[in-house]
C-alpha positions in Angstrom: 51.3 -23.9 -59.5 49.0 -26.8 -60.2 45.3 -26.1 -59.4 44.9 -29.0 -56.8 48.0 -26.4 -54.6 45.6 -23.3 -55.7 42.8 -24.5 -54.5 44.5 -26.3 -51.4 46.0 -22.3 -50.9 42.4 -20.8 -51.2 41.2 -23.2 -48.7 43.5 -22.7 -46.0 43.1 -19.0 -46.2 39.4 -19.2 -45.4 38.2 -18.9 -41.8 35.9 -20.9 -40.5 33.3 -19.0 -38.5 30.7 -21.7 -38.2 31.7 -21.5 -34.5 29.9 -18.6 -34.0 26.3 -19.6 -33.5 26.8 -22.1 -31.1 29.1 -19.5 -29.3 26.3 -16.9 -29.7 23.4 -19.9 -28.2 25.9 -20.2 -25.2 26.2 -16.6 -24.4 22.2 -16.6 -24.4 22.0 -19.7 -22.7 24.4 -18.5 -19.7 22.2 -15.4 -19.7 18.9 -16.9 -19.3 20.4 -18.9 -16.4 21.3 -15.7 -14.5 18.0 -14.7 -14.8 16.9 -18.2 -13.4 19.2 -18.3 -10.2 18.3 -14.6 -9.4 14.6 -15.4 -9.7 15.3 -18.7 -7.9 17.3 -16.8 -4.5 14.4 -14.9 -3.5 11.2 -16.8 -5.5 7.5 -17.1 -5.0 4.8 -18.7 -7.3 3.9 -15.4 -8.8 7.4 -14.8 -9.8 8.3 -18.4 -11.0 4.6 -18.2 -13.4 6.2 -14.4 -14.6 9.4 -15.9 -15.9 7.7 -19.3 -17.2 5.4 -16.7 -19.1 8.1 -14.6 -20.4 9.9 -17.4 -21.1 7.5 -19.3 -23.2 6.7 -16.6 -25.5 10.6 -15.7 -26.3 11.4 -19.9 -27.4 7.7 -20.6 -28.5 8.6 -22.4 -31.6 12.3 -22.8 -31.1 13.5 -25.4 -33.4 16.8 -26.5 -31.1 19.0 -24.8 -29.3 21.9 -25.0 -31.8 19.6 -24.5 -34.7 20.4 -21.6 -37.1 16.7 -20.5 -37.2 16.7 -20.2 -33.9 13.7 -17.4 -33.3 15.0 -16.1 -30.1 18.3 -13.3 -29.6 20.3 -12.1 -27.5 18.2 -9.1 -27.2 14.8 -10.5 -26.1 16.6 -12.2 -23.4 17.9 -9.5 -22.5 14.5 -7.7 -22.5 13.0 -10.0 -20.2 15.6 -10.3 -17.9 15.5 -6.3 -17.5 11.8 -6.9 -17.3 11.8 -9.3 -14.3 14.6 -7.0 -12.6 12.6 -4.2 -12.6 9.2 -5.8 -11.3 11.7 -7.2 -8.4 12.4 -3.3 -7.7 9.4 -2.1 -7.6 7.9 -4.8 -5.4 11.3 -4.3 -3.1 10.3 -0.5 -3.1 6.5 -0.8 -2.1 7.5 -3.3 0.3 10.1 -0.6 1.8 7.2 2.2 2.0 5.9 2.2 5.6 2.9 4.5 4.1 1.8 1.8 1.7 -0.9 0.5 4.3 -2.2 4.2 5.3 -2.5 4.8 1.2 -4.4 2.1 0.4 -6.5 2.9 3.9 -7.2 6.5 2.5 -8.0 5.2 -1.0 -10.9 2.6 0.6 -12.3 5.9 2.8 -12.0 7.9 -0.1 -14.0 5.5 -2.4 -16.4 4.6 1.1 -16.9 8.8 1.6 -17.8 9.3 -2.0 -20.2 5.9 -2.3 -22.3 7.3 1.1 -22.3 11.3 -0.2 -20.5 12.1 3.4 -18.1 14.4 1.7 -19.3 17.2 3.8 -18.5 15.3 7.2 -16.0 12.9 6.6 -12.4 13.6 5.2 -8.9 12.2 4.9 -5.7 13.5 5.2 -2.2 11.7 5.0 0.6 13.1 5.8 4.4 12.2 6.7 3.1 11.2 10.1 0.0 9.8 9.0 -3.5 9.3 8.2 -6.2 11.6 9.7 -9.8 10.6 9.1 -12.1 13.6 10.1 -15.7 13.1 11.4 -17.7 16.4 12.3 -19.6 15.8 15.6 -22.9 17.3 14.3 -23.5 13.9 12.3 -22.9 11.2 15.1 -24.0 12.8 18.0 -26.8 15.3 19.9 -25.7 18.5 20.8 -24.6 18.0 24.6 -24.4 14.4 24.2 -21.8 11.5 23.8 -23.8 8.6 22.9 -23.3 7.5 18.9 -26.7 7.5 17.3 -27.8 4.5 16.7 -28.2 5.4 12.7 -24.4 6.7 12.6 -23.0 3.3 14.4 -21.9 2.0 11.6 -19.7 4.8 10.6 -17.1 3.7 13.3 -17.6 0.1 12.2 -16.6 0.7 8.8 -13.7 2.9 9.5 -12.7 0.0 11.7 -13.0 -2.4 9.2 -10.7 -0.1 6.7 -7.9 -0.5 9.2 -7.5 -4.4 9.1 -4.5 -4.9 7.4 -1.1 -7.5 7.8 0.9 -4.2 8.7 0.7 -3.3 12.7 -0.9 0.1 12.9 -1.4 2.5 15.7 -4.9 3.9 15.9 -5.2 7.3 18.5 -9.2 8.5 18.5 -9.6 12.1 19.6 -12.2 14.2 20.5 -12.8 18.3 20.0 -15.0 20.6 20.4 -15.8 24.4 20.1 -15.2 27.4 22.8 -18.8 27.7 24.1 -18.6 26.7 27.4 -20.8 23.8 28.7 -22.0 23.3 32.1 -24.5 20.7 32.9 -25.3 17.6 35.6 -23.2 15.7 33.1 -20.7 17.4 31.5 -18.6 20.3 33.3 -16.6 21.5 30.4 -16.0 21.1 26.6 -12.3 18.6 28.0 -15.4 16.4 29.3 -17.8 16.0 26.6 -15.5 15.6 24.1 -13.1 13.1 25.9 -16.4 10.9 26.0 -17.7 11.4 22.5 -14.2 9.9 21.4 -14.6 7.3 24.0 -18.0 6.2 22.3 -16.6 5.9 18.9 -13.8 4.0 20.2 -15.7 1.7 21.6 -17.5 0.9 18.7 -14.4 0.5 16.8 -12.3 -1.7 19.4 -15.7 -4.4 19.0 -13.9 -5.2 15.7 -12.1 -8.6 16.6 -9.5 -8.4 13.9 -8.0 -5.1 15.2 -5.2 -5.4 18.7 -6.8 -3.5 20.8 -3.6 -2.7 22.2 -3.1 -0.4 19.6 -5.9 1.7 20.5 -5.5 5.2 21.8 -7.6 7.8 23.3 -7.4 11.8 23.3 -9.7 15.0 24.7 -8.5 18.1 23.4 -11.4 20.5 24.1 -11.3 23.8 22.4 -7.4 23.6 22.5 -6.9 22.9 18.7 -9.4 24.7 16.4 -9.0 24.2 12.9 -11.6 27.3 12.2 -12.5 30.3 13.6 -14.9 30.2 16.3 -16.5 33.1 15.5 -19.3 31.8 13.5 -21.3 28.7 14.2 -20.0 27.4 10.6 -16.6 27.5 12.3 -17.8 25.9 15.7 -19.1 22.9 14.1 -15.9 22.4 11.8 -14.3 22.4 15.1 -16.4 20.1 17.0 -15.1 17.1 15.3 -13.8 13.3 16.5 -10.9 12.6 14.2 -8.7 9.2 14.0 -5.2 9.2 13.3 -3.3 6.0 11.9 0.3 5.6 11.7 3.0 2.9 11.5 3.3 1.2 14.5 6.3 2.5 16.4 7.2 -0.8 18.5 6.0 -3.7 19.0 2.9 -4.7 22.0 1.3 -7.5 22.7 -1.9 -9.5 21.2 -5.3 -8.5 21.8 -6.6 -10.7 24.3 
């Protein structure tokens, strides 16, 4: 066999597998536009400035698409796209938590509780239902009285401004008190003076503008639900308390006029 035949042989028995890069770009290139039509069907600037980011940094020197020193892969593609999938689930979930709101509401009292050393008079509380802010009575009114001192007004005005938010809330203000029985040209029993000490702090609260005052709620429960004994005075004034409970709103009402 002549050498031109053997080498012609050895030739034709080689495979060719130069293909394979520009294959390899196209597989990239079809993911990265998945990535860019599922960030297109539900976008927003944010997003958009995300995936321009990512993107940048992962072809940041890229010398051509079909170049061999390519510095991007497969797998950094791949990286981002799992990285902008799972922001989109986690935005979908906290969108999806009706308690978002009454979490970040609790964090801002929290913060506004700590910053004003009220930790003694003020508390939160959220549960499944709710958030319950707690005020004891002893700091924003005179015993036997239901008019808001003037130095404790802003107390309700800051808790109302707290409970701005995009998210419809319902706001119920309740008012309690201990088992001493009252009796005077004012006030015939505890149901009395406590259904007008949470009509005081409602008040104040329902001047906020940017609340629906359609929203707003109002409660007397007396002596009916103590939340410590009231066999010593330390118990009594636990119990004589105004508290305001937030919740998602249940259905829709109409604007404050």
């Amino acid at each position: 066999m002549s050498k031109r035949r053997k080498k012609r042989k050895h030739e034709e028995g080689h495979i060719d597998e130069s293909w394979l890069l520009p294959y390899s770009d196209l597989l990239t290139l079809l993911l990265a536009l998945f990535i860019v039509l599922y960030a297109v069907s539900s976008s927003d600037s944010e997003k958009m400035k995300k995936m321009s980011d990512v993107f940048n940094q992962i072809f940041l020197g890229n010398t051509g698409i079909m170049d061999e020193s390519s510095p991007y892969s497969d797998t950094s593609v791949a990286q981002a796209a799992e990285k902008i999938i799972l922001e989109e689930q986690l935005k979908k979930k906290d969108a999806e938590d009706p308690q978002k709101p009454l979490k970040e509401i609790q964090q801002q009292m929290n913060a506004y509780i700590s910053a004003n050393q009220l930790e003694n008079n003020l508390e939160t509380n959220l549960t499944e239902e709710g958030l319950l802010i707690r005020i004891k009575s002893e700091i924003l009114f005179d015993s036997g009285k239901a008019d808001l001192k003037q130095e404790q007004l802003l107390i309700a005005q800051d808790i109302a401004a707290t409970l701005v938010s995009t998210a419809p809330l319902d706001i119920v203000v309740s008012g309690h008190a201990d088992n001493v029985p009252i009796s005077n040209s004012k006030y015939r029993s505890n149901w009395d003076l406590s259904f007008d000490r949470a009509r005081s702090f409602l008040t104040v609260m329902s001047q906020n503008t940017q609340l629906n005052q359609n929203r707003f709620s109002l409660k007397s429960h007396g002596d009916t639900v103590p939340i410590a004994s009231n066999d010593t005075e330390e118990g009594r004034a636990t119990n004589r308390r105004v508290e305001v409970f937030i919740s998602p709103a249940k259905q829709a009402v109409s604007p404050a006029q």
